[in-house]
C-alpha positions in Angstrom: 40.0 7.4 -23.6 40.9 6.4 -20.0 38.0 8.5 -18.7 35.8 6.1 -20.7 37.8 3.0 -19.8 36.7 4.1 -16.4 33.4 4.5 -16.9 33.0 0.9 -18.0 35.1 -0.7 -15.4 32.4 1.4 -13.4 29.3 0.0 -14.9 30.8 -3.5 -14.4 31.2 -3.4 -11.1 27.3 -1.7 -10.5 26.1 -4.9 -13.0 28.0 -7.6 -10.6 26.4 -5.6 -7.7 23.1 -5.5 -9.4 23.2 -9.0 -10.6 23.6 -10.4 -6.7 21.1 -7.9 -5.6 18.8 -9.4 -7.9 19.1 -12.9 -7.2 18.5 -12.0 -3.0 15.7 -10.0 -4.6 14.1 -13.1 -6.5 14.2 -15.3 -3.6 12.2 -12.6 -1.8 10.0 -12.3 -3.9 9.3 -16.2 -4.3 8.1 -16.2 -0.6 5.8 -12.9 -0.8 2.0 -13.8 -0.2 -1.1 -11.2 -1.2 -4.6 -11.3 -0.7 -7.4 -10.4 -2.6 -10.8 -10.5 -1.4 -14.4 -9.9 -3.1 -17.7 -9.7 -1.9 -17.2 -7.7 1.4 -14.6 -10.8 2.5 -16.8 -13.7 1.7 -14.5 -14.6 -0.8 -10.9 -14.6 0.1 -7.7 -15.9 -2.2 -4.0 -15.8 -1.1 -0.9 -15.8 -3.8 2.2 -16.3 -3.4 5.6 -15.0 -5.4 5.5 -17.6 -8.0 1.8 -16.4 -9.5 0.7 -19.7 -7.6 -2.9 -19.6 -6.3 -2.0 -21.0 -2.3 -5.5 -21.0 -0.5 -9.2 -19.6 -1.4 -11.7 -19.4 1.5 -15.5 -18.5 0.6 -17.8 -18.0 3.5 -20.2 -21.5 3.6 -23.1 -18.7 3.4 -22.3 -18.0 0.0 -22.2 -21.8 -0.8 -25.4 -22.6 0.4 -27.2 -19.8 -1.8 -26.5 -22.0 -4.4 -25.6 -18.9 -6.3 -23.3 -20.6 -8.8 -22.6 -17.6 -11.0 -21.9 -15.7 -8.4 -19.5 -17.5 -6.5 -17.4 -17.9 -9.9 -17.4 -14.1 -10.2 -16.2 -13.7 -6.8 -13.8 -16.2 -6.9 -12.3 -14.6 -10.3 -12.6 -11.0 -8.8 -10.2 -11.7 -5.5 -8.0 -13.8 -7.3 -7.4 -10.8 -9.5 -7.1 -8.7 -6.9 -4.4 -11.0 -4.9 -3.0 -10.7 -8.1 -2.2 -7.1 -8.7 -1.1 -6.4 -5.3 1.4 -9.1 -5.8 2.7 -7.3 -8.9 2.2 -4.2 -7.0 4.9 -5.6 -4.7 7.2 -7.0 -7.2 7.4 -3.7 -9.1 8.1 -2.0 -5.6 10.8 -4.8 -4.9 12.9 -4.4 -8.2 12.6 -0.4 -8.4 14.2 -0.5 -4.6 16.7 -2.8 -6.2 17.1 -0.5 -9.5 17.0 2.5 -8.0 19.6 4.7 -9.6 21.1 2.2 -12.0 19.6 3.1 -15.2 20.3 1.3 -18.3 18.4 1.2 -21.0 15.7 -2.1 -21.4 16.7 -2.6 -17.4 12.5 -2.9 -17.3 12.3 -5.3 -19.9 15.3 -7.7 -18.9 13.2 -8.0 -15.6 10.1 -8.5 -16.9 11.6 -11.9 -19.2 13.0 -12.8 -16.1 9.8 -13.0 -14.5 10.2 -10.4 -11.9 8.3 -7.2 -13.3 5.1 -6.5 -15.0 
């Protein structure tokens, strides 16, 4: 029974050392930044942490084609792109954090907090 007693007082501890690491962690990740690009660079969109959209640059060539259709295509491609390295990068930053503390629905509690996939 004390062995057990133990064992919690254990996992307590890890969970208040988890819980600090994963508030440095969020902050982190708030100030990460990913690009995405499309059409060999002429389109190019930056995201940050928060799944906010911070800049999109699109080469004036493309604007003058007047290839409307296009443009929206590429615009939606990068953006997606930015996008899944950013999650990319997020998973990365919580398994470093989670690494060897495994409980069970440890992927799901970050994902509702906004900090997995």
């Amino acid at each position: 029974m004390f062995k057990e007693l133990g064992q919690i007082a254990s996992m307590m501890k890890q969970a208040q050392g988890l819980q600090g690491k994963m508030a440095e962690s969020k902050e982190r990740i708030a100030n990460f930044q990913c690009d995405g690009e499309a059409g060999a660079g002429m389109v190019r969109v930056t995201v940050g942490g928060t799944m906010r959209v911070l800049s999109c640059k699109i080469d004036p060539g493309l604007v003058q084609s007047g290839d409307k259709e296009m443009l929206e295509d590429l615009v939606v491609a990068a953006t997606n792109q930015a996008l899944e390295k950013l999650l990319e990068k997020q998973a990365q930053e919580m398994n470093s954090i989670a690494g060897g503390f495994n409980l069970p629905g440890m992927s799901e509690a970050l994902a509702g907090m906004g900090l997995g996939k």
